[in-house]
Structures are given as structure tokens and as C-alpha cells.
C-alpha positions in Angstrom: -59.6 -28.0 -33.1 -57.4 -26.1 -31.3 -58.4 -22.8 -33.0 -62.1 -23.8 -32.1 -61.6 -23.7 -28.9 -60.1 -20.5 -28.9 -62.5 -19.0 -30.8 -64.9 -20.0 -28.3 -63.7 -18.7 -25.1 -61.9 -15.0 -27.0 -64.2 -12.8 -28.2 -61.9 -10.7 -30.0 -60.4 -11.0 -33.6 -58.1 -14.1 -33.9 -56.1 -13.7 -36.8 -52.9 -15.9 -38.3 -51.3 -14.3 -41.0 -51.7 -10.6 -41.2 -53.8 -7.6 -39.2 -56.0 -7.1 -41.8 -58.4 -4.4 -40.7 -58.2 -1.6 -38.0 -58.7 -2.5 -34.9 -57.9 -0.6 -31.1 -56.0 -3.4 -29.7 -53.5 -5.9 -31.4 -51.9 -9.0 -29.8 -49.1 -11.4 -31.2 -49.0 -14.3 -29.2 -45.8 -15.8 -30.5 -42.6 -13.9 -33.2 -41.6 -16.8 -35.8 -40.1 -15.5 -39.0 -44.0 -15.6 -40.7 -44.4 -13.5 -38.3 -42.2 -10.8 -38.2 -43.3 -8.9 -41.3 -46.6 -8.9 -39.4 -44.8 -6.2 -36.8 -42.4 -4.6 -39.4 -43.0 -1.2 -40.4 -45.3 0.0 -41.9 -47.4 -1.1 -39.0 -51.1 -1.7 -39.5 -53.7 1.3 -38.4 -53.3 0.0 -35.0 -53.6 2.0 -31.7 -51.3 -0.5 -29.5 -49.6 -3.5 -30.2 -48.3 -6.2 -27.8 -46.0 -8.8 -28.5 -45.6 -12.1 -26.7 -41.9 -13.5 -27.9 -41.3 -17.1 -26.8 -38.1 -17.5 -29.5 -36.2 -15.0 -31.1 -37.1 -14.3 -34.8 -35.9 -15.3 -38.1 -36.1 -12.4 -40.5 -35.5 -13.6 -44.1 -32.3 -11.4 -44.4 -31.0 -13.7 -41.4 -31.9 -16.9 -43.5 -30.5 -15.5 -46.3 -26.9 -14.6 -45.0 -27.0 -18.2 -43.6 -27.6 -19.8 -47.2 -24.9 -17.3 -48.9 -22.2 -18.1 -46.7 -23.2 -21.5 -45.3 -19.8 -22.9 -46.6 -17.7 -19.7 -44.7 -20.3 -20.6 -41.6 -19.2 -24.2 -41.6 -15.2 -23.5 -42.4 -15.3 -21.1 -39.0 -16.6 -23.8 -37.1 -14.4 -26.1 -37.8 -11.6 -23.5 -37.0 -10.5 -21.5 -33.9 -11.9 -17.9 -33.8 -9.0 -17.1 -32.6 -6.8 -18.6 -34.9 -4.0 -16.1 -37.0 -2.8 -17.4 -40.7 0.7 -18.7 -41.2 2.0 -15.4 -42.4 0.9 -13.1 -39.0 2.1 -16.6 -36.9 5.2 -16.0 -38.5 5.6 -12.2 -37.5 4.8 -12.9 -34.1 7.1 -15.7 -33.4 9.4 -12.5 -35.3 8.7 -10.4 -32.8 9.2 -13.0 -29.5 12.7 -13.7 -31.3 13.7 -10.3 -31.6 12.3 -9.8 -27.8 15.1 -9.5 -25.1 13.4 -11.9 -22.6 13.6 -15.3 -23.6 10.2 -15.7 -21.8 8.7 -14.0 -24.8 7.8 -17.6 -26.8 5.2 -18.3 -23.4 3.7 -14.9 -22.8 3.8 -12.9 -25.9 2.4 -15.1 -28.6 -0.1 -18.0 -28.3 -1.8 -19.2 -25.0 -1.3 -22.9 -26.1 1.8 -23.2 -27.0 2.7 -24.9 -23.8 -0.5 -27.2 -23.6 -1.0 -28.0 -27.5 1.5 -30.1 -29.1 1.0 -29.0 -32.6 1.2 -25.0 -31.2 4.3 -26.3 -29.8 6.1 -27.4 -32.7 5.4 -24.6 -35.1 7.4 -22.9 -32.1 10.2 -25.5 -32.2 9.9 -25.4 -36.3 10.5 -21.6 -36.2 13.3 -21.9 -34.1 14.9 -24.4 -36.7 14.5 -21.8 -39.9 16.4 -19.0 -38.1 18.9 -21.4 -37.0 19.7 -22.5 -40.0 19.0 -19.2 -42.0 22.0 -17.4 -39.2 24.1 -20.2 -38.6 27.1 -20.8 -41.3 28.6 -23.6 -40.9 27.0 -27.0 -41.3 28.4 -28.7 -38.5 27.6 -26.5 -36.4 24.1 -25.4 -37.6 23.1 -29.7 -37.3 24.6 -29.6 -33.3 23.1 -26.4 -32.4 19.3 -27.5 -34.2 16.9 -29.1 -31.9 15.9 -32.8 -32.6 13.5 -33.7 -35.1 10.4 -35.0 -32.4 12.3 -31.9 -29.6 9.5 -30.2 -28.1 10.0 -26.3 -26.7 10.0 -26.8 -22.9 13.1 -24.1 -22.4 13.6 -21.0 -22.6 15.7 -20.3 -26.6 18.7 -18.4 -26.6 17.5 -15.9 -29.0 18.7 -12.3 -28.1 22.2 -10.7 -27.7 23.4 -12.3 -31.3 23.8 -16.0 -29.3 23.6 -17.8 -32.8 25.8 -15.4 -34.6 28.5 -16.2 -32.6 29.0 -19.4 -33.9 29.6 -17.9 -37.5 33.3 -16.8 -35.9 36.3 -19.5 -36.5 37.3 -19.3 -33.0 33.7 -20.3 -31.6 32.7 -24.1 -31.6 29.8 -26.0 -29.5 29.7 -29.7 -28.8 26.1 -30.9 -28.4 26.3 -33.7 -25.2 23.4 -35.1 -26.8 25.1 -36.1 -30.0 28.6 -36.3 -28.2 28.0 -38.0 -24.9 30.1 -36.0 -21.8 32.5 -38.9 -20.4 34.4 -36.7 -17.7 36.8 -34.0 -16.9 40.7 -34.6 -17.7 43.6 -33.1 -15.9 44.0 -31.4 -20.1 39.9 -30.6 -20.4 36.9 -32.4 -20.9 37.0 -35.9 -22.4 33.5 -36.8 -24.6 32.7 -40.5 -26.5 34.2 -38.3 -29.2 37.2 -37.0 -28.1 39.5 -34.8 -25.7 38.9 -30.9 -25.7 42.4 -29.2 -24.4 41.0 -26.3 -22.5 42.8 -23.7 -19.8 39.6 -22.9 -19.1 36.6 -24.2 -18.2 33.4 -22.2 -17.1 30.5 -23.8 -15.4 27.0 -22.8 -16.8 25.0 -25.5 -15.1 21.9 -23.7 -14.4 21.0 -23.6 -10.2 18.9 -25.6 -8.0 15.2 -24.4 -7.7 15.5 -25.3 -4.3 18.6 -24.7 -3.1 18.7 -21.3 -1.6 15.9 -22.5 0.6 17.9 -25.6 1.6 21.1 -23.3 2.4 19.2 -21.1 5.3 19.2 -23.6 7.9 15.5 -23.5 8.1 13.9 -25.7 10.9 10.2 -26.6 11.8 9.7 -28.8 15.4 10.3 -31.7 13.7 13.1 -31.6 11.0 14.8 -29.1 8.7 13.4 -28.1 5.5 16.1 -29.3 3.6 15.0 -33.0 5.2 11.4 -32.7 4.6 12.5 -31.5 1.0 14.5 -35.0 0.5 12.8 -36.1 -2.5 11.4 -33.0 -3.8 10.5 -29.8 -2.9 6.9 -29.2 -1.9 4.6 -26.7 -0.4 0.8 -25.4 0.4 -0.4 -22.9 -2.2 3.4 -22.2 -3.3 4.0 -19.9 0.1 3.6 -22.5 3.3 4.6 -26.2 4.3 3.1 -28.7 5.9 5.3 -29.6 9.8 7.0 -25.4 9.7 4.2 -23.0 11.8 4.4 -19.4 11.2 6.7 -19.9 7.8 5.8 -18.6 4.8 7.6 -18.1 1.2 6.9 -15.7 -2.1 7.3 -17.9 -5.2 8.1 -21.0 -3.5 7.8 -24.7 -4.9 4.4 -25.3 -6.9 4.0 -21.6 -7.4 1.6 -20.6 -10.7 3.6 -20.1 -14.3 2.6 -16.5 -14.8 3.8 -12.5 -14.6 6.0 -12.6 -11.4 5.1 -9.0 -10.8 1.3 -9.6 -9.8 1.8 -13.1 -8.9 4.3 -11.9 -5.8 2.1 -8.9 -5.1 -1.3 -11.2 -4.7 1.1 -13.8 -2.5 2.2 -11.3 -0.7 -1.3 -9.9 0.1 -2.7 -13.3 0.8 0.1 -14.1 3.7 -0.2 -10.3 5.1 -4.1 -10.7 5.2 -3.7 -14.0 6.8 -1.2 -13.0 9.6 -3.8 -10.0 10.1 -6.7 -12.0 10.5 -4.8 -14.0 12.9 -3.6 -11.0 15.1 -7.7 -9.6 15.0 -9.0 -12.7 16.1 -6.4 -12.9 19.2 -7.0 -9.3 20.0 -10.8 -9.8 19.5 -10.5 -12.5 22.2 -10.2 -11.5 25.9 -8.8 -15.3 26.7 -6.2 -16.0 23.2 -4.7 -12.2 24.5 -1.8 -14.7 25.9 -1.7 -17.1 23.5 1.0 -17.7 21.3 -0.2 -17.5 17.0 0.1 -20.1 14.8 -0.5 -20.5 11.2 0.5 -23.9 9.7 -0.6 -25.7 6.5 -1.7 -29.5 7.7 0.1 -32.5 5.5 -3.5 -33.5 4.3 -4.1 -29.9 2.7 -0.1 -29.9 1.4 -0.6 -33.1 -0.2 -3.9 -32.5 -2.1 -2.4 -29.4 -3.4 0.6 -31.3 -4.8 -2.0 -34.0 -6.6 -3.5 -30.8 -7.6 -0.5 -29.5 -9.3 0.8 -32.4 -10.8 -2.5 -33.0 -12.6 -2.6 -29.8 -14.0 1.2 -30.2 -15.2 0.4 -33.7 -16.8 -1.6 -31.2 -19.6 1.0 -29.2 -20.4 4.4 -30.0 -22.7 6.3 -29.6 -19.8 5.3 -33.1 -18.4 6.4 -34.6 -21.8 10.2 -33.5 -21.9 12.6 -33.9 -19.9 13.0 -31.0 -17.8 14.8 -29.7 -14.1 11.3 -28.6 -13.8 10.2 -32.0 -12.3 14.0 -33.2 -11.3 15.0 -34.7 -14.2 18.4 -32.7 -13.8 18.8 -34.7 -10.5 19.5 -38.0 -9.8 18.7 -38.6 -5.9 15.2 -36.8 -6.7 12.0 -38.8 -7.8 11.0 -36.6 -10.8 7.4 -38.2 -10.2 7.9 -36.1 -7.2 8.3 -32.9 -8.9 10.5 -29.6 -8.0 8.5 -26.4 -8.9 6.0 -27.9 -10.7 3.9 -25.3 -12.5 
């Protein structure tokens, strides 16, 4: 019917299948795979042709490919494209071992390692085969080997031969985890185990994130830093804080995880644009020449950031180990609170 009624108002040729005779003018109102071959060379003896393409075509070499490899098709989809077979995995957690910054297992390998908790554990499993493949002894190799469900939320010792140490008789480690710490003795260091005789003992207890802020002295109108920090350091964008005007930090508290290089330099850029923008606006106004700048974060903002940050940790590994990263190292902290949360 449909046809009828375009027979009845075009006075031209209406053709479905094929140009079948010569003719000076040649229109294709829609490109199906039927179709196409109408348009492929050789073209008919046609002086112009216009196409009208409402959905891309279908040649019957596309079809075809699909019903060759329909099971490949359907394997990829079900896979990542970006995904790498066990054997290259295996070289490139190589190469972040053999790396000299033990950063190399989060920047130079796979971007989900710290979100994905099956990524994760082929890191942690890695980690398990060169320990036991460098470490001698048996004692030793079970105390210095990560727990069975331990997810990789540190930074591995894994450069400057750390692991080959322990193949020497006069090198021993005592795993707190395994041997619970009980205290320090006036002869060494007491565990649930036993008593270590030492003449020396040599702190390595990591730092406080936030400590060399809390050391300065630094004061806004109301209290000091180190007060408004009481349960856990916080800030505005990782550079301001809410209650301390005209103060502004480079990789402070809630800071991004990322290259440290460009992450200072675009911190840096956004508090020198912002203290310019301030000093145009005064000197653009006749009646602020006098007045005093001030550039303060407001508690509302500070706090929405931190809900911010915290939200976007609870999807990474981080949030599911225990980890001086959200205060777990420290007592008198809520870890709910978080430190430098990433």
C-alpha cells in the first residue's frame, strides 16, 4: 500500500532491488546490507547517485567475520581488553620487583591492583613465590611470608637484596604478628615467645603523617593546628583548612595517590593563582585598596571534601587492611576519622 502511494505522488523510477536500466539520476533512500551491492562497484550506467544512509551497512564480509569467529567475539566480551596472560603478568610484576622504588607494584603495573581484590592478590601471591624461591631457611621464609587472606596495602621491601639477607646465620626476624611484642627489658625486648638479649636496639617505626605539621606551632584565631587535628588530620582540597585564613599546604592530609612531581606542581599553581586572583581583585577595587586579604576554606566545604574522600577510599584495598593510612597505627586517633586518606 505503501509503495502505491509512492508511486502515485513520484513520477520517477521506484526500484527495490537493483538499478536496472540507465537512467540520469539515481536515489537510494535507505543502505541495508541488500542494499549495498546496489552501490558497490561496478556501479550501474548512472550519471549521479545519491545516497540517503539512516544505519550503517552490513556487507556480507562483515556478517561473515561475525559467524567465523562468533565464539572469539563472545570470549573478548566476557574478558577485559585490556587484560595480559599469566606469563606477561608474571614479567611485569618481574620488572616492579627488580625496580628500586618500592612504589613500582602501584604505578608500574596494573591500574586495579589497589581497587580489585582479585588484581590484588596475584600481587600478594607473587610476592609469596620470590619469598620462598630467595629465602633459605624455613623458619624464616614462614615469618617473613604474608598471611594467607594478607592483602598488598604496603609498600614490599623488594630492592637492595632485603630478603637475601636473611639467608646469613647471623640475620634473624621475629614476625610480632606470629610472636606478639610484650615490652622492652632492661636485657632487650621481651615477646609471648621469649627474651631477645640485645646491646642494641634501632627504632624503625615509620613517622607520623602529620607530625611535622603539628611540630611548627601553627595557629589560626581560634586554636592551633595540632588541636583542630585532635582526632585526625583534615583539610580542603589537600592544601587549606577550615578556622586557619591565609594558610595553605603542598601534599597535605587528603592529598590525591598519584606522581608527586605534577601533583605538587598543579597544587602549587592552584594556591599561586588563587593568591593572584585575590591581590587583582583588591587592586581592581578603588575601596578593598585598604583592606586586609583573606583566603579561608569554610568548615562546610572542609567537611564535604572529607565525605568525599572517604567515599572514594571505601573502594580501594586500602579501606580493607589495616593501615597508618586511616590511624590504625594510633590509638588516641578515630581511624573512621582518617589521616591522609587517599
Amino acid at each position: 500500500m505503501a509503495q502505491n502511494v509512492l508511486e502515485s505522488l513520484f513520477q520517477g523510477l521506484l526500484i527495490h532491488a537493483e538499478i536496472g536500466k540507465k537512467s540520469d539520476l539515481a536515489l537510494i533512500p535507505r543502505i541495508w546490507s541488500s542494499e549495498l551491492k546496489n552501490i558497490s562497484p561496478p556501479l550501474p550506467d548512472v550519471n549521479s547517485v545519491d545516497l540517503w544512509l539512516r544505519e550503517g551497512p552490513v556487507s556480507a564480509e562483515y556478517r561473515e567475520n561475525i559467524v567465523i569467529n562468533y565464539d572469539e567475539f563472545w570470549k573478548g566480551a566476557r574478558h577485559c581488553p585490556l587484560g595480559v596472560s599469566a606469563e606477561e603478568r608474571e614479567k611485569v610484576f618481574e620488572a616492579a620487583w627488580n625496580d628500586v622504588m618500592a612504589f613500582s607494584f602501584v604505578y608500574k603495573t596494573f591500574s586495579d591492583v589497589l581497587t580489585n581484590e582479585t588484581a590484588n592478590k596475584e600481587v600478594c601471591n607473587f610476592m609469596k613465590r620470590k619469598i620462598a624461591k630467595i629465602v633459605e631457611d624455613p623458619g624464616k621464609r614462614d615469618r617473613l611470608t604474608p598471611f594467607p587472606d594478607a592483602l598488598y596495602a604496603k609498600r614490599p621491601v623488594c630492592c637492595a637484596n632485603y630478603y637475601e639477607i636473611f639467608n646469613q646465620d647471623n640475620v634473624d626476624i621475629v614476625n610480632y604478628q606470629k610472636t606478639p611484642f610484650v615490652g622492652i627489658t632492661e636485657k632487650g625486648i621481651q615477646t609471648e615467645e621469649k627474651l631477645y638479649e640485645l646491646d642494641v636496639i634501632i627504632y624503625a617505626t615509620g613517622l607520623e603523617t602529620d607530625g611535622s605539621w603539628s611540630t611548627i606551632g601553627i595557629s589560626g584565631p581560634n586554636q592551633t593546628l595540632e588541636q583542630h587535628w585532635v582526632e585526625g588530620a583534615t583539610s580542603y582540597l589537600g592544601v587549606s583548612e577550615a578556622g586557619f585564613p591565609n594558610f595553605f599546604m603542598i601534599v597535605g592530609p587528603q592529598s590525591a595517590v598519584a606522581n608527586m612531581s605534577p601533583l605538587i606542581e598543579g597544587q602549587v599553581n592552584f594556591i599561586s593563582g588563587l593568591i593572584s586572583k585575590a591581590e587583582t581583585l583588591i587592586k581592581e577595587n578603588e575601596a578593598n585598596r585598604d583592606k586586609k586579604i583573606i583566603i579561608t576554606a569554610t568548615q562546610e566545604a572542609e567537611n564535604d571534601y572529607m565525605k568525599e574522600c572517604r567515599s572514594l577510599a571505601k573502594g580501594s584495598i586500602y579501606y580493607k587492611d589495616k593501615s597508618f593510612l586511616f590511624a590504625d597505627n594510633h590509638t588516641s586517633r578515630k581511624s573512621s576519622q582518617g589521616r591522609n586518606v587517599p
